[in-house]
ZATORKOL-590825 format. One record per residue (C-alpha): x, y, z. Coordinates in pm, whole numbers. Example, Ala and Ser with C-alpha at 12.3 -4.5 7.8 and 13.67 -1.06 7.14 Angstrom:
// ZATORKOL-590825
<rec><xx>1230</xx><yy>-450</yy><zz>780</zz></rec>
<rec><xx>1367</xx><yy>-106</yy><zz>714</zz></rec>
//
This chain:
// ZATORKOL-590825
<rec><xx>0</xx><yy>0</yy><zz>0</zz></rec>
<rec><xx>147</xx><yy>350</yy><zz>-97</zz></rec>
<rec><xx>230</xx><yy>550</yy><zz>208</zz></rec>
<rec><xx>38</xx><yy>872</yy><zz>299</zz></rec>
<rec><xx>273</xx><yy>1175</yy><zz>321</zz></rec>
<rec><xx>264</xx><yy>1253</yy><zz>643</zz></rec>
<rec><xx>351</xx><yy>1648</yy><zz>592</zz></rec>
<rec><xx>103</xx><yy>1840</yy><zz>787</zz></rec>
<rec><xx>-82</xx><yy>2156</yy><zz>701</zz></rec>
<rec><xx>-9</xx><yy>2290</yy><zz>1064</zz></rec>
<rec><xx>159</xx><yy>2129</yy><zz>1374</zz></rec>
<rec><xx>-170</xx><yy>1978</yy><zz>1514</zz></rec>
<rec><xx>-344</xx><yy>1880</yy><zz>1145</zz></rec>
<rec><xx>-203</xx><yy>1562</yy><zz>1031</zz></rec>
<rec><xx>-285</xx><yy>1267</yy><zz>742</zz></rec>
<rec><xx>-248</xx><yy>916</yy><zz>890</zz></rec>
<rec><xx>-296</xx><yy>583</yy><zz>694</zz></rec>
<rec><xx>-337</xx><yy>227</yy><zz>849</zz></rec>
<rec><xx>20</xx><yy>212</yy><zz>928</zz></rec>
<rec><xx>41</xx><yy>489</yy><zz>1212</zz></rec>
<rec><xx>-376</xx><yy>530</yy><zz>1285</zz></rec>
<rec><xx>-251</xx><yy>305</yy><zz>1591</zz></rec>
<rec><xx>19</xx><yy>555</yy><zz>1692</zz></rec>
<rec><xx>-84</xx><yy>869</yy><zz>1580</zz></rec>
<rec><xx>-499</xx><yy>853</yy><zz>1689</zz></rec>
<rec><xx>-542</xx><yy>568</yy><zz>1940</zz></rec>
<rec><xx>-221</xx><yy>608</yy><zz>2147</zz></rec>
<rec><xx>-227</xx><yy>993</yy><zz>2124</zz></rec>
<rec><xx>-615</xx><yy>1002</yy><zz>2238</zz></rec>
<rec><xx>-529</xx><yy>868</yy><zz>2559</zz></rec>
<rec><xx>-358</xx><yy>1178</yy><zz>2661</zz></rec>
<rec><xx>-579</xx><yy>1443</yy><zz>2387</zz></rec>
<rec><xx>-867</xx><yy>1441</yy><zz>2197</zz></rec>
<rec><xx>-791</xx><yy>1355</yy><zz>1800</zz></rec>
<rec><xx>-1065</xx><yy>1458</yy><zz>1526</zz></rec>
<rec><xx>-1064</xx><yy>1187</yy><zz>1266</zz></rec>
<rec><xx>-1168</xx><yy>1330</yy><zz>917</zz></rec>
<rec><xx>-1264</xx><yy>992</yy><zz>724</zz></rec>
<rec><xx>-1273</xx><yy>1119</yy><zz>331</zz></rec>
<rec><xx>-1186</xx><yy>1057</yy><zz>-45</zz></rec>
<rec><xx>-1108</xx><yy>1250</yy><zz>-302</zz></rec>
<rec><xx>-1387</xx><yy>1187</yy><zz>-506</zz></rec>
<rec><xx>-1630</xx><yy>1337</yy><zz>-208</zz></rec>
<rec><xx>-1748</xx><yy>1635</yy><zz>-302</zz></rec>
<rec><xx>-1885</xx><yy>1773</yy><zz>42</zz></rec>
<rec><xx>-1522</xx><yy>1650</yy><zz>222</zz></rec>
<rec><xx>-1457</xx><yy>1932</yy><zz>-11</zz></rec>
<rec><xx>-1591</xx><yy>2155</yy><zz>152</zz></rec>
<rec><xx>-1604</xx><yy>2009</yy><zz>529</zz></rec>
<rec><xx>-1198</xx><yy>1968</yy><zz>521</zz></rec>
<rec><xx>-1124</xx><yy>2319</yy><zz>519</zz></rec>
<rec><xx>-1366</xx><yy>2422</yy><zz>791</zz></rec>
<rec><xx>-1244</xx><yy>2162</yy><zz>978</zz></rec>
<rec><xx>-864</xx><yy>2272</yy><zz>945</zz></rec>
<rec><xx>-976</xx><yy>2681</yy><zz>1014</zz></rec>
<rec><xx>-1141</xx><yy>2583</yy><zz>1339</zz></rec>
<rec><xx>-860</xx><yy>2310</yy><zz>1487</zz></rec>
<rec><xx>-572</xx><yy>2566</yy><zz>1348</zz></rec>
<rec><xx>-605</xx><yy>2799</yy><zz>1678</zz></rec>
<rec><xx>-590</xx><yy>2507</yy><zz>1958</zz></rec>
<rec><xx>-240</xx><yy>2423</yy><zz>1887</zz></rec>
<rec><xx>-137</xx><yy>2105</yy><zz>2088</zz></rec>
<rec><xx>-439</xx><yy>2078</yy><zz>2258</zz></rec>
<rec><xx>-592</xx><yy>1910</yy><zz>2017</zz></rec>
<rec><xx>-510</xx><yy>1728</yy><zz>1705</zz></rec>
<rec><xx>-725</xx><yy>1695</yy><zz>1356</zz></rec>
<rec><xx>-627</xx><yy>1349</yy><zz>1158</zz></rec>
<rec><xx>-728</xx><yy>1309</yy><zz>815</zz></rec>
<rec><xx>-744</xx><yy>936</yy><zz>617</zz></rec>
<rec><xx>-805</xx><yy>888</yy><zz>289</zz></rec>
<rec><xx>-1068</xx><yy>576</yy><zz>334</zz></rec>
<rec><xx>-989</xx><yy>491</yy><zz>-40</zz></rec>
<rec><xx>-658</xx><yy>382</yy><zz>45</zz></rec>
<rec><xx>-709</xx><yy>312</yy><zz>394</zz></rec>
<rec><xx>-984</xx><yy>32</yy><zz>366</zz></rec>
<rec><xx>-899</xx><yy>-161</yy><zz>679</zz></rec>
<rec><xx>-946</xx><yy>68</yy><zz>870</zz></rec>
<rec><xx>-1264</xx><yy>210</yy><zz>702</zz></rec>
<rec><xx>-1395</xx><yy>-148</yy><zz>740</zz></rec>
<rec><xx>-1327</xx><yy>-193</yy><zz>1143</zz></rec>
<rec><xx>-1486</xx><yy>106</yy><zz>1229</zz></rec>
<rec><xx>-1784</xx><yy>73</yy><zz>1047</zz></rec>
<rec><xx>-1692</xx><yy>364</yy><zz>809</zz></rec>
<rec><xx>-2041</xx><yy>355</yy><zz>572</zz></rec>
<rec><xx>-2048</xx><yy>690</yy><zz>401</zz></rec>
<rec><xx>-1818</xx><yy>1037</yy><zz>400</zz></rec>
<rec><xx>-1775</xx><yy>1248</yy><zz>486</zz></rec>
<rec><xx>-1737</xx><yy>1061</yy><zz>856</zz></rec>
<rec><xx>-1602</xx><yy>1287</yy><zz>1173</zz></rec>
<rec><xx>-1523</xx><yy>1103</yy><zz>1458</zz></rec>
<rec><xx>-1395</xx><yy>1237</yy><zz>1771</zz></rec>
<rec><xx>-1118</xx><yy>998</yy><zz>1999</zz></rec>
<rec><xx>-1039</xx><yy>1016</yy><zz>2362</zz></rec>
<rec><xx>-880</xx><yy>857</yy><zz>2586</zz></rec>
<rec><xx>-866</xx><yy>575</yy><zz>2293</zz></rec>
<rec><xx>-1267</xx><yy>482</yy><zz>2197</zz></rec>
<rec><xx>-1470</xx><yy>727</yy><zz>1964</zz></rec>
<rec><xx>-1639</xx><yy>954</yy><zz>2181</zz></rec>
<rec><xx>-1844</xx><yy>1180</yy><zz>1948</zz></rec>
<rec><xx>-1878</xx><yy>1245</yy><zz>1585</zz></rec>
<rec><xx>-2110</xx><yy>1302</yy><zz>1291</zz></rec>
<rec><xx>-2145</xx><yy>1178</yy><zz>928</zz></rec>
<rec><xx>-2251</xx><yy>1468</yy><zz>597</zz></rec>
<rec><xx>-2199</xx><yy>1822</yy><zz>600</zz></rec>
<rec><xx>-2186</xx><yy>2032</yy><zz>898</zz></rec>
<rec><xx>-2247</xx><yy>2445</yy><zz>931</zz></rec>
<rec><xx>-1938</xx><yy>2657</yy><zz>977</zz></rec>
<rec><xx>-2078</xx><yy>2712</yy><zz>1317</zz></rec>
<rec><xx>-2185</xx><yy>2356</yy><zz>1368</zz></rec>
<rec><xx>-1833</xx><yy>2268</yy><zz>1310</zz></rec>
<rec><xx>-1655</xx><yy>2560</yy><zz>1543</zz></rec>
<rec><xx>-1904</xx><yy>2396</yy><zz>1807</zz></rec>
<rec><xx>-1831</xx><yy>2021</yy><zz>1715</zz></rec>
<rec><xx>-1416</xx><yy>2136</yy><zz>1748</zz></rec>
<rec><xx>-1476</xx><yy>2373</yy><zz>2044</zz></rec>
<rec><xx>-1700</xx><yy>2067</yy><zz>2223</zz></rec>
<rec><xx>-1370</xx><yy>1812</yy><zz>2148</zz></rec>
<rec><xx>-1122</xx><yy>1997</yy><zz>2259</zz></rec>
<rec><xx>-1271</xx><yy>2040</yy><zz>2599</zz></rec>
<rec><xx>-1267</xx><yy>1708</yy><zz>2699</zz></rec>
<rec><xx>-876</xx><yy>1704</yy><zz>2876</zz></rec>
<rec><xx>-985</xx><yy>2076</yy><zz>2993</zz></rec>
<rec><xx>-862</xx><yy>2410</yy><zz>2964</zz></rec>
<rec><xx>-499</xx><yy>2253</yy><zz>2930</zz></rec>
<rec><xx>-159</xx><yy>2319</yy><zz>3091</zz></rec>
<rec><xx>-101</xx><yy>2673</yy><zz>2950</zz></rec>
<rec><xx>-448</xx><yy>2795</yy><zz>3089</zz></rec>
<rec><xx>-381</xx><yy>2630</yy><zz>3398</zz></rec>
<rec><xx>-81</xx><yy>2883</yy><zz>3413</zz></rec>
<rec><xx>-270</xx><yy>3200</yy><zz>3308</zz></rec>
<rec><xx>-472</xx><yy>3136</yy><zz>3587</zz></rec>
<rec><xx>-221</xx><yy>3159</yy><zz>3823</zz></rec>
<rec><xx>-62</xx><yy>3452</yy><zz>3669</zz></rec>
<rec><xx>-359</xx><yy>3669</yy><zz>3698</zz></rec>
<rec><xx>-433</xx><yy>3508</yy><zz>4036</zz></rec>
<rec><xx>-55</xx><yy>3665</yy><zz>4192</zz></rec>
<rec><xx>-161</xx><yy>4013</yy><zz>3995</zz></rec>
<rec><xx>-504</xx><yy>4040</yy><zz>4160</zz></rec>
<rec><xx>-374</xx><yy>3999</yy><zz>4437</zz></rec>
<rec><xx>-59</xx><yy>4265</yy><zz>4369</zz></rec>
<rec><xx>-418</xx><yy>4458</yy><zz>4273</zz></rec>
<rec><xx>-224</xx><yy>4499</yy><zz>3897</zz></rec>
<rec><xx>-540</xx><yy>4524</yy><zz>3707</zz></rec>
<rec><xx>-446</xx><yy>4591</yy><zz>3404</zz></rec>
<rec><xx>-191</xx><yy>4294</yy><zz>3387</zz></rec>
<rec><xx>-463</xx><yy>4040</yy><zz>3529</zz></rec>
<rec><xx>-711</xx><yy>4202</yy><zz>3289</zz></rec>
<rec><xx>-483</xx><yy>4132</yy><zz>2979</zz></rec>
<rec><xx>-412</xx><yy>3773</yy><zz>3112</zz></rec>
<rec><xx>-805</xx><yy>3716</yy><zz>3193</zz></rec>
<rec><xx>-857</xx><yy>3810</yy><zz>2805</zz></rec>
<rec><xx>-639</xx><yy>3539</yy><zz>2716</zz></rec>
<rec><xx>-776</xx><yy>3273</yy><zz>2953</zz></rec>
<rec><xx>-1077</xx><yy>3339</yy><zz>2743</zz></rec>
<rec><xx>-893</xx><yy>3365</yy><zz>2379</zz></rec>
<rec><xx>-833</xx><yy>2988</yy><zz>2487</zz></rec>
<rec><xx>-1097</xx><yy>2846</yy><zz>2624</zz></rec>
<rec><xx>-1408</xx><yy>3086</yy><zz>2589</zz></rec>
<rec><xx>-1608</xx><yy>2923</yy><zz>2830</zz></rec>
<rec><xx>-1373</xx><yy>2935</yy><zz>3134</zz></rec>
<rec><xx>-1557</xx><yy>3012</yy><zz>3464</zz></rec>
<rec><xx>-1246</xx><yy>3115</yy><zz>3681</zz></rec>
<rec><xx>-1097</xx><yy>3339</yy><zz>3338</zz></rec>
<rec><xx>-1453</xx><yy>3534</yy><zz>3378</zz></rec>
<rec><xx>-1411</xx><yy>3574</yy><zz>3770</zz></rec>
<rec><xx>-1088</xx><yy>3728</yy><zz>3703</zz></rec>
<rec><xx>-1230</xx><yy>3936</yy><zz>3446</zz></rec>
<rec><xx>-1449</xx><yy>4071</yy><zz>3622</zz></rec>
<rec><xx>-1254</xx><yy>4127</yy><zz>3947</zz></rec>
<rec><xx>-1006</xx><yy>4310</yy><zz>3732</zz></rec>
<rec><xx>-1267</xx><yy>4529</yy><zz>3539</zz></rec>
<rec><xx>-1419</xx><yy>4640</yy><zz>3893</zz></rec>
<rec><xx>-1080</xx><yy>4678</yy><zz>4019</zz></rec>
<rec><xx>-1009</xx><yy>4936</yy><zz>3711</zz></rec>
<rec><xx>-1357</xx><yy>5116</yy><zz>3791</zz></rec>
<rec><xx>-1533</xx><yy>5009</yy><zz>3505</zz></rec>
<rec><xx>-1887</xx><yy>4919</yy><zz>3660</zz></rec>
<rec><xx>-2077</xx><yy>5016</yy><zz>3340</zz></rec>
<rec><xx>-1869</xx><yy>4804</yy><zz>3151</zz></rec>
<rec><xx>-1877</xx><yy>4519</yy><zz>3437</zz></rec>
<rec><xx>-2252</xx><yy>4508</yy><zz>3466</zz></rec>
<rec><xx>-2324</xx><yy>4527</yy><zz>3056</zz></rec>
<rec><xx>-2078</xx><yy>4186</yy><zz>3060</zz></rec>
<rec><xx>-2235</xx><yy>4075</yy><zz>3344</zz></rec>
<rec><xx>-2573</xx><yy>4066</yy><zz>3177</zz></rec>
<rec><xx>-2460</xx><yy>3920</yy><zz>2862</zz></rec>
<rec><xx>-2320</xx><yy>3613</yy><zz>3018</zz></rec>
<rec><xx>-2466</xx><yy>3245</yy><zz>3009</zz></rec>
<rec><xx>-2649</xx><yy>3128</yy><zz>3272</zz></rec>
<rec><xx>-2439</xx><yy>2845</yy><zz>3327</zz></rec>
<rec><xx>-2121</xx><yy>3071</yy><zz>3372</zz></rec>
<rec><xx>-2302</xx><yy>3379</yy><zz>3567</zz></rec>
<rec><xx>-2421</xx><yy>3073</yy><zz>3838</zz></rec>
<rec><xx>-2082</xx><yy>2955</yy><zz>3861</zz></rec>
<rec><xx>-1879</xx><yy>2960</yy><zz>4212</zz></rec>
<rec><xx>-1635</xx><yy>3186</yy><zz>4048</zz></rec>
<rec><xx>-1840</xx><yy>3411</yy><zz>3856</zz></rec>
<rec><xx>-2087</xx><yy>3452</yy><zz>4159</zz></rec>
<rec><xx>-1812</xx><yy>3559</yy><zz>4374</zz></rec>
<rec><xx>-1658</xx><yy>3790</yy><zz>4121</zz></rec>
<rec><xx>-2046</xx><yy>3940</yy><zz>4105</zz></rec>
<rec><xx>-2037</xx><yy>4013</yy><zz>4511</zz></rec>
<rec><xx>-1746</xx><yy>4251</yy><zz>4489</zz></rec>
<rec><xx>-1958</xx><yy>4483</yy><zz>4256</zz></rec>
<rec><xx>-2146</xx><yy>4661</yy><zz>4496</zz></rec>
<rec><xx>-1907</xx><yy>4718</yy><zz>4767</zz></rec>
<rec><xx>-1622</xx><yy>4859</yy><zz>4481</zz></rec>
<rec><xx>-1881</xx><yy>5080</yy><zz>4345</zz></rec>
<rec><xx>-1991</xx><yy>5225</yy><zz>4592</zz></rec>
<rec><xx>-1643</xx><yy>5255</yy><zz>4754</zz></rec>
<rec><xx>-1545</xx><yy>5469</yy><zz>4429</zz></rec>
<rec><xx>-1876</xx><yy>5703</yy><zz>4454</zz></rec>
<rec><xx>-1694</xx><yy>5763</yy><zz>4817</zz></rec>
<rec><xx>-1389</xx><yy>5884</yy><zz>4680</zz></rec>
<rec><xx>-1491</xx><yy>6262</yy><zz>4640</zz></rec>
<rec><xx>-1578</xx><yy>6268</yy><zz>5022</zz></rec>
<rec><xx>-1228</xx><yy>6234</yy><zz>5132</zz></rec>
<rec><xx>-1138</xx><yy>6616</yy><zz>5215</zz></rec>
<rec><xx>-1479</xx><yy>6676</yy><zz>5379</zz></rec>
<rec><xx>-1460</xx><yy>6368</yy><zz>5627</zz></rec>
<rec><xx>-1119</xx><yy>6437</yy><zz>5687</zz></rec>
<rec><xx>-1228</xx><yy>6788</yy><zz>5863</zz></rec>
<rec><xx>-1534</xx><yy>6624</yy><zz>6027</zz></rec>
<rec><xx>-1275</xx><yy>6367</yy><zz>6191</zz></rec>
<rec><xx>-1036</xx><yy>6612</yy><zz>6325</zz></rec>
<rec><xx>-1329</xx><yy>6802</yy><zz>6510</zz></rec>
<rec><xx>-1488</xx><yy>6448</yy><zz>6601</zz></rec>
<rec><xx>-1204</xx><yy>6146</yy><zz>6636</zz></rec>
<rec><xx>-1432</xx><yy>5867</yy><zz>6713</zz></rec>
<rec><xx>-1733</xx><yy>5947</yy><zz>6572</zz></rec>
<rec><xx>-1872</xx><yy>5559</yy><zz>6398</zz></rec>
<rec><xx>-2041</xx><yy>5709</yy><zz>6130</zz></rec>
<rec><xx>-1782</xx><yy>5935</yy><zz>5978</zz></rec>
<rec><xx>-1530</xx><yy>5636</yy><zz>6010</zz></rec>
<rec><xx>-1700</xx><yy>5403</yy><zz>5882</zz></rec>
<rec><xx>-1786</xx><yy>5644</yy><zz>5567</zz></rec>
<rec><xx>-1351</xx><yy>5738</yy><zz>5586</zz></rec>
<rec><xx>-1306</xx><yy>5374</yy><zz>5525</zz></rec>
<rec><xx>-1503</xx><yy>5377</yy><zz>5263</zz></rec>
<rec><xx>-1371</xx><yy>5672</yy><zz>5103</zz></rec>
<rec><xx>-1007</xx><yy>5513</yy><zz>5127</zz></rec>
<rec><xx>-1089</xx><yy>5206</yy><zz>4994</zz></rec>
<rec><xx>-1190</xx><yy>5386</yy><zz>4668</zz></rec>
<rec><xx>-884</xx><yy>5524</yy><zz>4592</zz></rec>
<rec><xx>-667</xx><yy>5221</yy><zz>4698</zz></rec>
<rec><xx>-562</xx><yy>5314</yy><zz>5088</zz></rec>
<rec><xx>-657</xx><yy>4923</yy><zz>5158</zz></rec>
<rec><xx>-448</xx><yy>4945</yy><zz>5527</zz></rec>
<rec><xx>-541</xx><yy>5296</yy><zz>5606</zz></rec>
<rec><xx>-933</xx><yy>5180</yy><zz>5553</zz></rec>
<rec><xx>-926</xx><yy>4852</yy><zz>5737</zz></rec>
<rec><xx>-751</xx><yy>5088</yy><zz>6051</zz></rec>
<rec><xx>-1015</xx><yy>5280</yy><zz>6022</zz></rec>
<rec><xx>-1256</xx><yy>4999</yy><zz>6056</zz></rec>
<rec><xx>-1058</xx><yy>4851</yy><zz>6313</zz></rec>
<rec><xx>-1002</xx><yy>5141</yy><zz>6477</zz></rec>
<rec><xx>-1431</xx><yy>5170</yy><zz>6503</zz></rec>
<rec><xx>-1479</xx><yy>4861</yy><zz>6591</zz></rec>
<rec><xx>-1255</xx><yy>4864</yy><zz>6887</zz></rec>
<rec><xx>-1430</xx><yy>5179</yy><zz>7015</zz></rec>
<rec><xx>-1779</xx><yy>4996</yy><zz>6967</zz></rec>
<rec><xx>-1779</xx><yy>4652</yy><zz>6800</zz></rec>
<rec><xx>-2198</xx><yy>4607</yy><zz>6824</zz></rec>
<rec><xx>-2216</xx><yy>4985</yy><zz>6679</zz></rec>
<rec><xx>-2535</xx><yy>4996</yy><zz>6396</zz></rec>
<rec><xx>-2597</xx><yy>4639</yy><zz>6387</zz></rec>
<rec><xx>-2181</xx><yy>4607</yy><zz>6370</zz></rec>
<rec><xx>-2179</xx><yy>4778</yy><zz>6061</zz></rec>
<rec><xx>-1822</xx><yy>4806</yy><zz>6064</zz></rec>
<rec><xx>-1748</xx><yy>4444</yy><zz>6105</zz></rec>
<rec><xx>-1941</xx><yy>4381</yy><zz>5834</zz></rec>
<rec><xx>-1834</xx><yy>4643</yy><zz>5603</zz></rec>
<rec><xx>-1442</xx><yy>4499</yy><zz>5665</zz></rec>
<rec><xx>-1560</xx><yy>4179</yy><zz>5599</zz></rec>
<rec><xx>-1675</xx><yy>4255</yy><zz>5261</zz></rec>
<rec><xx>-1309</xx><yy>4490</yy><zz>5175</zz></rec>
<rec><xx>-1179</xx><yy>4139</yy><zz>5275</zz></rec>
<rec><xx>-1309</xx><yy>3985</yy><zz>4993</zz></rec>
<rec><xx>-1278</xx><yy>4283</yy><zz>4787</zz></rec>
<rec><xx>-925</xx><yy>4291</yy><zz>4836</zz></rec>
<rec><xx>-885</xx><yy>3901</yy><zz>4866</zz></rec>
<rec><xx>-880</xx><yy>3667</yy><zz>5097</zz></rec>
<rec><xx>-523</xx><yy>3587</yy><zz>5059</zz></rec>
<rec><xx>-387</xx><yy>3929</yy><zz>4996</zz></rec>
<rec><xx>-135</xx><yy>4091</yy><zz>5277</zz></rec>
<rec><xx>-336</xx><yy>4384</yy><zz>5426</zz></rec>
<rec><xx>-627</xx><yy>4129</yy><zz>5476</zz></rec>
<rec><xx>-425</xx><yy>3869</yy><zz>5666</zz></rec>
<rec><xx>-293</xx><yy>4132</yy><zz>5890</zz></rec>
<rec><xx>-663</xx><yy>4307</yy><zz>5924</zz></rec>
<rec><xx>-798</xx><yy>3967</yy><zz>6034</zz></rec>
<rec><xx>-549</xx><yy>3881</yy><zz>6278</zz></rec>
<rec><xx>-630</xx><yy>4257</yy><zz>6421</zz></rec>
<rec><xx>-994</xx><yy>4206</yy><zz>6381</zz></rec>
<rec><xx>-973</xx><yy>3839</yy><zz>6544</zz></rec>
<rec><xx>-801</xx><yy>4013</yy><zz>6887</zz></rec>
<rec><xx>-1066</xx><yy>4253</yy><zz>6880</zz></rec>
<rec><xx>-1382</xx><yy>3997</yy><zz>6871</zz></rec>
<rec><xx>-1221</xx><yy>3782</yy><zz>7116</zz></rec>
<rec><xx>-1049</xx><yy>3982</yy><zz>7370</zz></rec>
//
């Protein structure tokens, strides 16, 4: 049997024959998800299929691999997998056929088909590693770094829940609540209910309203020198802070109100620093100091 070249169009679109379909589909399912395009040259609608195929694999690099056989000169293998009519798409993981279609396909059926494959090993290694690079910049508060890295978590894998948290943590972060809430309400309902999403969603109020607060700044401050401990205009200084980025100053301030009156307003306060600690995140190094201040205070 002549031998298929085995030149490929890009580095994750390849032609197999009955020779290396062992190799180059079974074996490397178990670790990806391969595309099988079963076709012949004398199919007119592989004609057009092929190429839509190849435009929508070409961007998930080696994530995911597209492997076409000519079923003319590949017969065995036509035969043992029941190969009746082309043009045949079959989708491998984890070495069985897992999905697939036979006939012609939309452009948009097919991006969906592709998109639907290559999530079955997840987002993949290099996503994995966005998300912890925009994970370390939230928490240095660099928006626009974990922005730009959230917008590629999602240039990957467009349906990431954690790449749309971060998203929208950073967009709050960079005071774009107009922007926020229009993305907010455009999202899927399956994404907007996710853990990530939802918690992203929580920080919207508190940051907003934290940045409307911002202007108060040089009136409080006079109000405070004539009254020191007065809960109200403290608790509206923290606020104020907060807005403009004073994370320790504001949770002092908080602190400093509740250790004057710690049931003050329904312990507003308390509650108030609570929700800068998510804000700001759990993990980040004002709030681990604030809540080993705000732990002595409660319990002493």
């Amino acid at each position: 049997m002549e031998n298929d070249n085995l030149i490929p169009t890009t580095s994750n679109i390849i032609n197999v024959n009955e020779d290396t379909f062992m190799n180059e589909v079974i074996e490397v399912s178990k670790t990806m998800p391969v595309i099988v395009d079963f076709w012949a040259p004398w199919c007119e609608p592989c004609k057009t299929l092929t190429p839509l195929l190849e435009e929508a694999v070409k961007d998930y690099g080696k994530d995911l691999i597209l492997a076409k056989i000519d079923i003319d000169k590949n017969q065995n293998v036509a035969t043992q997998l029941r190969i009746q009519s082309i043009p045949t798409i079959y989708t491998f993981f984890e070495g069985k056929v897992v999905d697939g279609f036979q006939g012609s396909k939309s452009r948009n059926e097919i991006v969906e088909f592709v998109k639907k494959s290559a999530s079955l090993c997840g987002p993949g290694q290099e996503v994995e590693d966005l998300i912890l690079s925009a994970k370390e910049f939230i928490e240095k508060r660099d928006w626009n770094r974990s922005l730009e890295i959230s917008q590629k978590i999602l240039q990957k894998d467009p349906e990431n829940q954690t790449g749309f948290g971060n998203l929208i943590r950073s967009m709050i972060g960079l005071d774009k609540f107009n922007e926020t809430k229009e993305l907010i309400d455009n999202l899927a309902p399956e994404i907007k209910d996710s853990k990530p999403v939802e918690e992203a969603i929580s920080l919207l109020e508190t940051s907003e309203k934290a940045f409307k607060a911002k202007g108060s700044i040089e009136d409080l401050e006079k109000k405070l020198q004539k009254e020191p401990d007065n809960l109200d205009y403290l608790l509206q200084m923290a606020i104020a802070l907060f807005g403009i980025g004073q994370i320790e100053d504001s949770f002092e301030m908080l602190l400093k109100s509740i250790k004057i009156d710690k049931e003050w307003n329904e312990q507003a306060a308390r509650k108030q620093l609570l929700e800068f600690f998510s804000s700001a995140g759990i993990e980040a190094e004002e709030t681990i100091i604030a809540r080993k201040k705000l732990a002595t205070l409660l319990f002493s």
